[in-house]
C-alpha positions in Angstrom: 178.5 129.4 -254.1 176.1 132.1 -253.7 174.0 131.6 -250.6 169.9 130.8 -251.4 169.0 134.1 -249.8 171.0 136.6 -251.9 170.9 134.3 -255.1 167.0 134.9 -255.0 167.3 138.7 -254.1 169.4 139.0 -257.2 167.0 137.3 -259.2 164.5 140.0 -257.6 166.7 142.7 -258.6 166.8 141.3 -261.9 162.9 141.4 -262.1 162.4 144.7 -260.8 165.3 145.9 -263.6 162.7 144.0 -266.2 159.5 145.7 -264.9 160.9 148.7 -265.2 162.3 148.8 -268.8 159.1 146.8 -270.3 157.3 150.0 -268.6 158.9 153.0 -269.4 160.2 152.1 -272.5 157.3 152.3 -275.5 157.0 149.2 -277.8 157.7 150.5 -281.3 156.7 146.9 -282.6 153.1 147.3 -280.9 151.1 148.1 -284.1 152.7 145.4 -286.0 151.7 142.5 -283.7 148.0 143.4 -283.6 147.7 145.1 -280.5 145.4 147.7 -282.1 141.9 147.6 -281.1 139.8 146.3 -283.9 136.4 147.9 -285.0 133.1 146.8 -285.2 132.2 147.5 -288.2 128.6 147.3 -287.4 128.4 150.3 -284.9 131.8 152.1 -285.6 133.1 151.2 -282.4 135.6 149.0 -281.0 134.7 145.7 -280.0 134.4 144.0 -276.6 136.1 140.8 -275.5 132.9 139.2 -274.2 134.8 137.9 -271.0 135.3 141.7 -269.8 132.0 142.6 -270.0 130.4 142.6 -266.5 126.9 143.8 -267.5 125.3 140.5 -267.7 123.1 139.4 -264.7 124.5 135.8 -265.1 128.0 136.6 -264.8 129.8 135.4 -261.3 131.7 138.6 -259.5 133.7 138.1 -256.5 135.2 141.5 -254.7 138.1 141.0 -252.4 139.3 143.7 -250.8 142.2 144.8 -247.7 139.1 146.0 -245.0 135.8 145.3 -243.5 133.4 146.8 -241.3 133.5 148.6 -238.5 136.5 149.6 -239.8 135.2 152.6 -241.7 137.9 153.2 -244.2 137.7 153.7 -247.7 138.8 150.2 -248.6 136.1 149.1 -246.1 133.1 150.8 -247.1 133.4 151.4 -251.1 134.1 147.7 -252.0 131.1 146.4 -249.6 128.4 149.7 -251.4 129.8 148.5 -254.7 129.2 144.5 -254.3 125.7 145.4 -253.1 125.2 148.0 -256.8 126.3 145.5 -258.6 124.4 142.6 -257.0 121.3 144.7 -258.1 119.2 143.2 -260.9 121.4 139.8 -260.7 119.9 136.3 -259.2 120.6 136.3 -255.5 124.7 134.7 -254.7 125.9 135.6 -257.7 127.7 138.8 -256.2 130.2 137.7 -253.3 132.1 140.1 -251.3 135.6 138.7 -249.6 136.6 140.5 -246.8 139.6 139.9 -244.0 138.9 138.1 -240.6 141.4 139.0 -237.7 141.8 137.4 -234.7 140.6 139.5 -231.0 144.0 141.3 -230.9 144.0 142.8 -234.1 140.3 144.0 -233.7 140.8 145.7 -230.6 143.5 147.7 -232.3 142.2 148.1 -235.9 138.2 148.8 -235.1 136.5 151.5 -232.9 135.4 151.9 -230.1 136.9 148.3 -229.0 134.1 146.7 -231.1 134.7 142.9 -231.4 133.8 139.6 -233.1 134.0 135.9 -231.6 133.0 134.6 -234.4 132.8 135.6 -238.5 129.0 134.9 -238.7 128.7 137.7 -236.0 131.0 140.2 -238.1 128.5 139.5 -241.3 125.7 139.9 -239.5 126.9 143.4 -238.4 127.7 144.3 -242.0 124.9 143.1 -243.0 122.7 145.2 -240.6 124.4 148.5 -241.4 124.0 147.1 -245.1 120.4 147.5 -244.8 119.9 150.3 -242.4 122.6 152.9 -242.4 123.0 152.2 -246.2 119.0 151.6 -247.1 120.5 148.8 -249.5 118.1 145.3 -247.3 117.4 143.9 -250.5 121.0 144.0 -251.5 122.0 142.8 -247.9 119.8 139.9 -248.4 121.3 139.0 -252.2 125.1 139.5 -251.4 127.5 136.9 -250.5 130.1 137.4 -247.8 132.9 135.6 -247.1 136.1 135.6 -245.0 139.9 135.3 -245.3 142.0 135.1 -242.8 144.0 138.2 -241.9 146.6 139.8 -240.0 147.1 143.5 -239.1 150.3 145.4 -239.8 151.1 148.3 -237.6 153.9 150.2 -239.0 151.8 150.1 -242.5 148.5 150.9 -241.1 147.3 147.9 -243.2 146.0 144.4 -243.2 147.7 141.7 -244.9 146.2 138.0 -246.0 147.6 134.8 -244.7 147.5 131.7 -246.7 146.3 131.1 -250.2 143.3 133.6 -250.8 142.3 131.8 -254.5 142.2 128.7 -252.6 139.1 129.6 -251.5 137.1 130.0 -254.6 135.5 127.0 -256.3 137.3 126.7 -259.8 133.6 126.7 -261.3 132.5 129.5 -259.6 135.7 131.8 -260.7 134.0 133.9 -263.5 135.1 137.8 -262.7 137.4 139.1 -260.0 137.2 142.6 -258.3 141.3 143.0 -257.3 140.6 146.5 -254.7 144.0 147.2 -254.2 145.8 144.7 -256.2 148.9 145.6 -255.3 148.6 145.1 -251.9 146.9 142.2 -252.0 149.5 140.5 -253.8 153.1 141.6 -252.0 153.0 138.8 -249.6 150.2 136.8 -251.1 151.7 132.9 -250.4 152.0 131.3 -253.8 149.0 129.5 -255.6 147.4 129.6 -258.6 147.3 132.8 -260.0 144.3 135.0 -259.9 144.8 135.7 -263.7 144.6 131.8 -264.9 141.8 131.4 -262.3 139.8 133.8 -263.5 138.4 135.0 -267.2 138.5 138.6 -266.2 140.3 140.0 -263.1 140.0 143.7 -262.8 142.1 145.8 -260.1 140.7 149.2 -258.2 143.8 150.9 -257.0 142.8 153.2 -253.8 145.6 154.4 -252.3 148.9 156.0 -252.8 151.2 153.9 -250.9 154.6 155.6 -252.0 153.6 158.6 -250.2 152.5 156.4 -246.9 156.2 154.5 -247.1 158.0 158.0 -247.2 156.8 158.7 -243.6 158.4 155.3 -242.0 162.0 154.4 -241.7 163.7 154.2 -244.7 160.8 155.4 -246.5 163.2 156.9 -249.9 164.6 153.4 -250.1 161.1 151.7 -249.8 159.3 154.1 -251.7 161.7 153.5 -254.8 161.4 149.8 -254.5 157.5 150.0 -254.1 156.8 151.6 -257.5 158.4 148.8 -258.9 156.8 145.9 -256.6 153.3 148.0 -257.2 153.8 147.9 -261.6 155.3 143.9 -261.1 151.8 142.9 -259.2 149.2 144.9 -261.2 151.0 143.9 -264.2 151.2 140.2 -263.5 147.6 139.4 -262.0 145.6 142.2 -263.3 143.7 142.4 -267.3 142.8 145.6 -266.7 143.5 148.5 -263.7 141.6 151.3 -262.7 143.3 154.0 -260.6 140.8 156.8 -259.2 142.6 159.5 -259.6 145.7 160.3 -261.7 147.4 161.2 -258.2 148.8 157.6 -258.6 152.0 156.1 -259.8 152.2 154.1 -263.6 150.8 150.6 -263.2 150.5 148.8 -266.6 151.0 151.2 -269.4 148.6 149.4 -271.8 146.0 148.0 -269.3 145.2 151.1 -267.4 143.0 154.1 -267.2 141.8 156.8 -264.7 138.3 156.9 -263.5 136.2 157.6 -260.7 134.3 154.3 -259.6 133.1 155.5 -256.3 129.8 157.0 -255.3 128.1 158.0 -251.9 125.5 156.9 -249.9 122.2 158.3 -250.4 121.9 159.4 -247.1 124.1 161.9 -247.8 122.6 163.1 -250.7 119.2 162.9 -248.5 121.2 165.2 -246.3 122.0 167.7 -249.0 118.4 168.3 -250.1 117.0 168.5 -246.8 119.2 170.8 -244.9 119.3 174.5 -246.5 123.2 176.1 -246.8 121.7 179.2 -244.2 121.5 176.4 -241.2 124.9 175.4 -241.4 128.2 176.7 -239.9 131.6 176.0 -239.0 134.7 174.4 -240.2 135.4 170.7 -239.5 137.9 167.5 -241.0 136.9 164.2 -240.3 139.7 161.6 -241.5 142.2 159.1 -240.1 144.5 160.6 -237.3 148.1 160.0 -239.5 150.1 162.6 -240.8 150.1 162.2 -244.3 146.2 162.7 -244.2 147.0 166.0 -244.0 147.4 167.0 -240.7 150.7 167.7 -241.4 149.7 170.4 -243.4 146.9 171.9 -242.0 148.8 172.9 -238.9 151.1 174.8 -240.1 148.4 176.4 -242.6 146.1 177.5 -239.8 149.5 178.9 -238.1 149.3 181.0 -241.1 146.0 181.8 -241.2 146.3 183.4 -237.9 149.3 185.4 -238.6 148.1 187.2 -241.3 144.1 187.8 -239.8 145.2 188.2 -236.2 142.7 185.2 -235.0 142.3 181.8 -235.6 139.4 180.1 -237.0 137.7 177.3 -235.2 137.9 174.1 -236.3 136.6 170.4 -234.9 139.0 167.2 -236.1 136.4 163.8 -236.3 138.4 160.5 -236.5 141.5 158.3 -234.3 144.6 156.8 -235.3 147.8 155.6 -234.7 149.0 159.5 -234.8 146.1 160.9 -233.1 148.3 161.9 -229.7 151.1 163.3 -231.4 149.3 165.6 -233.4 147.1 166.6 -230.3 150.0 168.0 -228.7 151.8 169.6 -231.7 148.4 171.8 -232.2 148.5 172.0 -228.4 152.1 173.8 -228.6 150.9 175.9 -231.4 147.7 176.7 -229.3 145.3 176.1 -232.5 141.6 176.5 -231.5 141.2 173.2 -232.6 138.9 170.4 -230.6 139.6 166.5 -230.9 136.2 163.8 -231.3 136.5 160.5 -231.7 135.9 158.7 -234.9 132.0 158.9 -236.0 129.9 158.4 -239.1 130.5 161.4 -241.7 126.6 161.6 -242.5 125.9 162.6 -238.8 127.7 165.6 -239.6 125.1 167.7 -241.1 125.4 171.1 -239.2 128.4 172.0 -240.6 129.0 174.7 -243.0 132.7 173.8 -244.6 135.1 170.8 -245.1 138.9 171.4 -245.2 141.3 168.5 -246.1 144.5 170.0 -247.3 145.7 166.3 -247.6 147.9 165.5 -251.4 148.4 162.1 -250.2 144.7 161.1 -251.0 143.9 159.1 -254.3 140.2 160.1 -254.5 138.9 161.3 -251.0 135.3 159.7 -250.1 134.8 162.0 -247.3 134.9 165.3 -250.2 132.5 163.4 -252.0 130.3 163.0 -248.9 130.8 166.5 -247.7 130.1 168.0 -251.4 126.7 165.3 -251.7 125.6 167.1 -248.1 125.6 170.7 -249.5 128.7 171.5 -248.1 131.7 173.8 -249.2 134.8 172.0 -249.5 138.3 173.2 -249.2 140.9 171.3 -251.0 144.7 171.4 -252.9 144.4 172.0 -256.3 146.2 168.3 -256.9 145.6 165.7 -259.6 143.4 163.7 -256.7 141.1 166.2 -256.2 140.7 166.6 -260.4 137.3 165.1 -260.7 135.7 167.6 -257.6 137.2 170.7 -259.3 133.5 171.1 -261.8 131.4 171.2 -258.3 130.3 174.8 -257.4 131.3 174.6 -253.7 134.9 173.3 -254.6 137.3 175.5 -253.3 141.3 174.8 -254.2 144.2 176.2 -252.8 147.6 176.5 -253.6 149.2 178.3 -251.4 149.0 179.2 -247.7 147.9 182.5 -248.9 145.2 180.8 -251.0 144.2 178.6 -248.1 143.3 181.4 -245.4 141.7 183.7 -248.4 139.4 180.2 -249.4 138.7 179.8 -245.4 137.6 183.5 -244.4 135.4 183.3 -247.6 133.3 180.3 -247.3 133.0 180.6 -243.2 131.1 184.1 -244.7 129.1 182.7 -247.1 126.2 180.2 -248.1 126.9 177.5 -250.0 124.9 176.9 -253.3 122.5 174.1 -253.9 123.5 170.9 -256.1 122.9 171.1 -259.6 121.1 167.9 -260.8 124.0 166.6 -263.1 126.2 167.1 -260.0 123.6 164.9 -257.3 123.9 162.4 -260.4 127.6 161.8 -260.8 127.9 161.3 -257.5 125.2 158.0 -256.8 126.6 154.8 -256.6 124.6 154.3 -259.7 126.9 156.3 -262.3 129.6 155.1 -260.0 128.6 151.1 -261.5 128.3 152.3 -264.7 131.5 153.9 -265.1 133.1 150.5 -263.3 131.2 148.6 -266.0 132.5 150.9 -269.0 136.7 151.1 -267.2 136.5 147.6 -266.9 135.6 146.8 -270.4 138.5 145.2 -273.1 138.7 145.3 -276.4 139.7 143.4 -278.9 143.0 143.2 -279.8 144.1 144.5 -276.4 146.6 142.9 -274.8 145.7 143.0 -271.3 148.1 140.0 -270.1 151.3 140.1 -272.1 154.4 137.5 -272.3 155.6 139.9 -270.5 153.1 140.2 -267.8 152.7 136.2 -267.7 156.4 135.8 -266.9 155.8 138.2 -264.3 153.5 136.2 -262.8 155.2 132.9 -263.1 158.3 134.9 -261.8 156.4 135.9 -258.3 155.2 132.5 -257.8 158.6 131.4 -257.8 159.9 134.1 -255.3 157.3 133.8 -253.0 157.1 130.1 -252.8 158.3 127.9 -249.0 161.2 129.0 -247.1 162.4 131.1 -250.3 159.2 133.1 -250.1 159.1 133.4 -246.5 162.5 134.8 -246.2 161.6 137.3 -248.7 158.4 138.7 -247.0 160.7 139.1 -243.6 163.0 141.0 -245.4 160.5 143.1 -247.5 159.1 144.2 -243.9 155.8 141.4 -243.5 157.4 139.4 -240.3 154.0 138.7 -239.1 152.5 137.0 -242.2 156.2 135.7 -243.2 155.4 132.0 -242.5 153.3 130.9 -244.8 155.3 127.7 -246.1 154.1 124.4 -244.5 156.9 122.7 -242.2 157.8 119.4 -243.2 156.9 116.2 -242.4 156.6 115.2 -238.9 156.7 111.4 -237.4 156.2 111.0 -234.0 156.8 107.7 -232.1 153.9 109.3 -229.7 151.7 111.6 -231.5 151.4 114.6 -229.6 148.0 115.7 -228.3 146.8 119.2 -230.3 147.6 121.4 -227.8 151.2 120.3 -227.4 151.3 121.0 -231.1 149.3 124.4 -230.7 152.0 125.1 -227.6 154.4 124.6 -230.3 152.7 126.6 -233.0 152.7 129.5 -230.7 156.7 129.7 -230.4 157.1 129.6 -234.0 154.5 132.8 -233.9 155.9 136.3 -232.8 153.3 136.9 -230.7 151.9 133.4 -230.0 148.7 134.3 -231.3 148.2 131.1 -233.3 148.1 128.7 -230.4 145.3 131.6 -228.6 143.0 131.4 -232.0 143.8 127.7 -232.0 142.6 127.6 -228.1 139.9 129.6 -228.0 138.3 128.1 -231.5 138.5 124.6 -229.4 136.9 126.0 -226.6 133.8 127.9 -228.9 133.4 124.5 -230.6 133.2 122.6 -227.4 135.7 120.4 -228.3 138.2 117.9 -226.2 141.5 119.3 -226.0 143.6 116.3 -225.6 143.3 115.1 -229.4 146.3 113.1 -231.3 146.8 115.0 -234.2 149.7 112.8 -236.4 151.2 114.3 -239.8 150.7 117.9 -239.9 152.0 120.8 -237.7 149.0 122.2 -235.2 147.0 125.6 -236.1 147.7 124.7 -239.8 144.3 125.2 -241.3 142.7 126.7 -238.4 141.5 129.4 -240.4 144.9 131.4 -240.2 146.2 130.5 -243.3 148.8 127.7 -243.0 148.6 124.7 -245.2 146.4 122.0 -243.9 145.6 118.1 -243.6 143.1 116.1 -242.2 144.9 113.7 -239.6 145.7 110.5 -241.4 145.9 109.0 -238.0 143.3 110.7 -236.1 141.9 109.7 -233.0 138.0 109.0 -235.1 136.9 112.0 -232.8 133.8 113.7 -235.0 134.7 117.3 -233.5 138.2 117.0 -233.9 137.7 115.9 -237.6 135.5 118.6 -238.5 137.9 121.0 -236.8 140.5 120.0 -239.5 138.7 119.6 -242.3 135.4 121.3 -242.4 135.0 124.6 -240.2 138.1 125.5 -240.1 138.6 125.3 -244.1 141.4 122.6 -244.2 142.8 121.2 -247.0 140.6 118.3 -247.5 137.3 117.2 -246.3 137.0 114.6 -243.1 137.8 111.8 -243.6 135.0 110.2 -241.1 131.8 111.0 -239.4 130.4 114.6 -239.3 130.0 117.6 -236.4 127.2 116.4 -233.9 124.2 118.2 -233.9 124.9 119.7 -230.6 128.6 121.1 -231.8 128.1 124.3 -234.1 131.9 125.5 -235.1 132.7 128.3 -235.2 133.7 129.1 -238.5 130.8 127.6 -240.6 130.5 128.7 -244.7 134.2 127.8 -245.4 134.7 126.4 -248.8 135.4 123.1 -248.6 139.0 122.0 -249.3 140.5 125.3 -249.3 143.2 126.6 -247.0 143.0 128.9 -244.4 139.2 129.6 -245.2 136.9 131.3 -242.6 133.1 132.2 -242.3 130.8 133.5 -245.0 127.9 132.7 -246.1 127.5 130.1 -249.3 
């Protein structure tokens, strides 16, 4: 008999064999089951299906995305600019942004300058702050909702990952439109629920990055790479209605469901920057990006080696940013003595003084920091690549090639003035054509049919995988050992209950790196709660805001904080059963939804 394990990989196989033929292979019996979209013949155009039109002030929009602030990454910044446009015009809450909570260790690692949270309502505040001031956008800090899921950083990706049941902590009347950014990667080691597609009337996925180029550069990147563009089509395909890629740099998704546009914008203090500082004051070359290879370090080194070869000198350049690269690639341009000096990471708009932009990087999907560099009046020197397509119409876009077209590009623009933004150019690149062209991509029409038999047993068919010990198997093997456990343990009966931290204790040596039982610890100790609490029926740090299933003690000791630790603050499964947090206990994690799993923070 085949063993659970390998019967359920083959069945995986089997899948990723499906997705690929009902991709590549055209539907000649499309036309005939009305998939065409019909016309309106009122206006000559096709019609809308009313549920993908996000337009309307009353409609309900939730944005969940992989980052959050001070993490200043794409995936970071764009989501939080574009819940705060589109909250613009709408009653205040209706706009709710979901964002990923990690615990102390993953913070100091993943945000500069050793910036930390104790609590979520301090991490909103802070993005709520640079909302309003760095952004100008206080009206929109005031109307947006923020909430927290509980996260966990992965270091050989470069990514976080969710733990627990994400849709779990939405109200079923409040799921009107979902914002997927980064579908994909939200869903490959999503533990199973109900699917985002039956949850929702519209769900709409932003795809930001090209992840088959990132899982080349790590061991037994070919292999992964290969298996990825399949995993990436199988989770757009079966929780998306309609996906937007930025640039056509990226892979196929959903044939059927998907288009190519531009949804980002910048902020308008770089466009402020632009108008106010004239082309004649500015000088030098400069990159400012993440410090990993395939963000195109890896190619500007040996491009500058050429460079100076064929002019006899090297051109100065300053590098802006850190990473998990960062000291490697200090010493390669070391060896290579490359007048190149090293800054740590800083906000792009306090870069105005400079007089050219070079990112030679192919890996990109749709660079923000080109955007931001072309909104400050900048040249900007760039491969002529599919993700750099919708920057090509800008005057000060320069492409390259070649090596040879790369120093030619540099020498030039170090010696001349860059030219002033045409109005049509400021325009395109606000965050308010940005929302409109979201609001047009996103738009279905009828006859389209943006979640297929196909796609629905695709859906049903990940549920299944990803489900208990199956599931968690699965996500060790796929490479995600330290969100693998998301299946509850089973039932426990204890002759002597044992106190919550004995079951914390516990906890921590089924974690890697015990950081459950420290969360666990150090959420008791915020909360100013007694430590030595029975806890009867369900496993210790479940529903402590880190994703595991959760129960309110059926046998609890009656204690009112140790109650609302399971049940209310920390977002258990079910509200408590007795009695209430006393006035002089504020937990820590306050805004959870109540009854969802894993929930922390944000404001309701």
């Amino acid at each position: 008999m085949l063993q659970p394990t390998f019967r359920t990989l083959l069945v995986l196989i089997s899948l990723v064999v499906a997705v690929s033929a009902s991709t590549l292979t055209p539907d000649p019996l499309a036309p005939l089951r009305g998939l065409a979209p019909k016309r309106d013949d009122r206006n000559g155009q096709d019609a809308v299906l009313p549920e993908s039109d996000l337009s309307s002030p009353d409609r309900k929009i939730w944005i969940i995305t992989t980052a959050s602030l001070p993490w200043m990454t794409g995936t970071a910044v764009n989501p939080l600019l574009r819940a705060a446009y589109l909250s613009r015009g709408r009653p205040a809450g209706k706009v709710t942004l979901v964002v990923p909570w990690l615990d102390e260790d993953d913070q100091k690692v993943v945000y500069p300058h050793g910036k930390t949270f104790r609590r979520p309502e301090d991490q909103e505040r802070y993005i709520r702050e640079w909302l309003g001031h760095r952004a100008g956008l206080g009206a929109e800090a005031k109307n947006l909702r923020i909430q927290f899921y509980s996260g966990r950083y992965h270091p050989e990706l470069g990514s976080i990952f969710s733990v627990g049941d994400v849709p779990a902590l939405i109200p079923d009347e409040d799921a009107d439109v979902l914002i997927l950014e980064e579908p994909e990667h939200l869903n490959w080691y999503r533990a199973p629920g109900v699917p985002w597609t039956r949850k929702f009337r519209h769900v709409v996925g932003i795809c930001h990055t090209n992840y088959l180029v990132y899982s080349k550069s790590i061991q037994g990147g070919s292999m992964k790479s290969a298996f990825l563009f399949f995993m990436n089509q199988w989770m757009c395909r079966a929780y998306c209605h309609k996906v937007i890629k930025l640039s056509g740099a990226l892979q196929r998704f959903a044939p059927g469901k998907e288009e190519v546009e531009n949804v980002h914008g910048v902020r308008r203090e770089f466009l402020e920057a632009g108008a106010s500082v004239r082309g004649s004051e500015m000088e030098g070359a400069y990159f400012i990006g993440k410090m990993l290879w395939p963000k195109g370090m890896d190619r500007l080194i040996p491009m500058m080696v050429y460079a100076r070869e064929r002019d006899g000198r090297s051109f100065k350049m300053d590098v802006y940013g850190s990473g998990p690269d960062e000291e490697e690639i200090k010493r390669k341009v070391t060896a290579r003595s490359l007048d190149i000096t090293f800054h740590g990471a800083v906000d792009h708009a306090q870069l105005t003084h400079y007089k050219v932009f070079i990112n030679p990087s192919i890996s990109e999907v749709l660079c923000t920091t080109v955007a931001e560099a072309l909104a400050m009046g900048k040249f900007v020197i760039i491969a002529a690549h599919p993700s750099n397509e919708f920057f090509m119409r800008f005057t000060n876009c320069l492409t390259f090639r070649s090596k040879e077209e790369f120093a030619t590009q540099v020498l030039w623009a170090l010696a001349h003035v860059p030219a002033p933004l045409s109005a049509e150019e400021r325009e395109s690149l606000t965050w308010e054509a940005a929302t409109r062209r979201l609001l047009k991509a996103s738009l279905v029409t009828v006859g389209t049919d943006s979640h297929s038999k196909v796609d629905k047993a695709l859906e049903k068919a990940h549920t299944w995988v990803s489900k208990g010990e199956r599931g968690d198997r699965l996500r060790r093997i796929a490479g995600g050992d330290i969100i693998a456990d998301e299946a509850p343990p089973g039932p426990r009966h204890y002759a002597n209950p044992p106190t919550a931290y004995e079951c914390m204790a516990e906890a921590g040596a089924r974690d890697a790196e015990g950081r459950l039982a420290r969360a666990a610890e150090a959420a008791v100790a915020a909360a100013g709660m007694h430590s030595k609490v029975p806890w009867r029926g369900a496993h210790a740090g479940q529903g402590l805001g880190l994703g595991r299933k959760a129960s309110v003690p059926s046998e609890c000791c009656g204690d009112r904080d140790c109650q609302a630790l399971a049940g209310a603050g920390f977002g258990g499964a079910g509200k408590p059963s007795t009695g209430a947090p006393p006035a002089s206990s504020s937990p820590p994690f306050t805004g959870a939804v109540t009854g969802s799993r894993g929930a922390v923070g944000g404001k309701s």
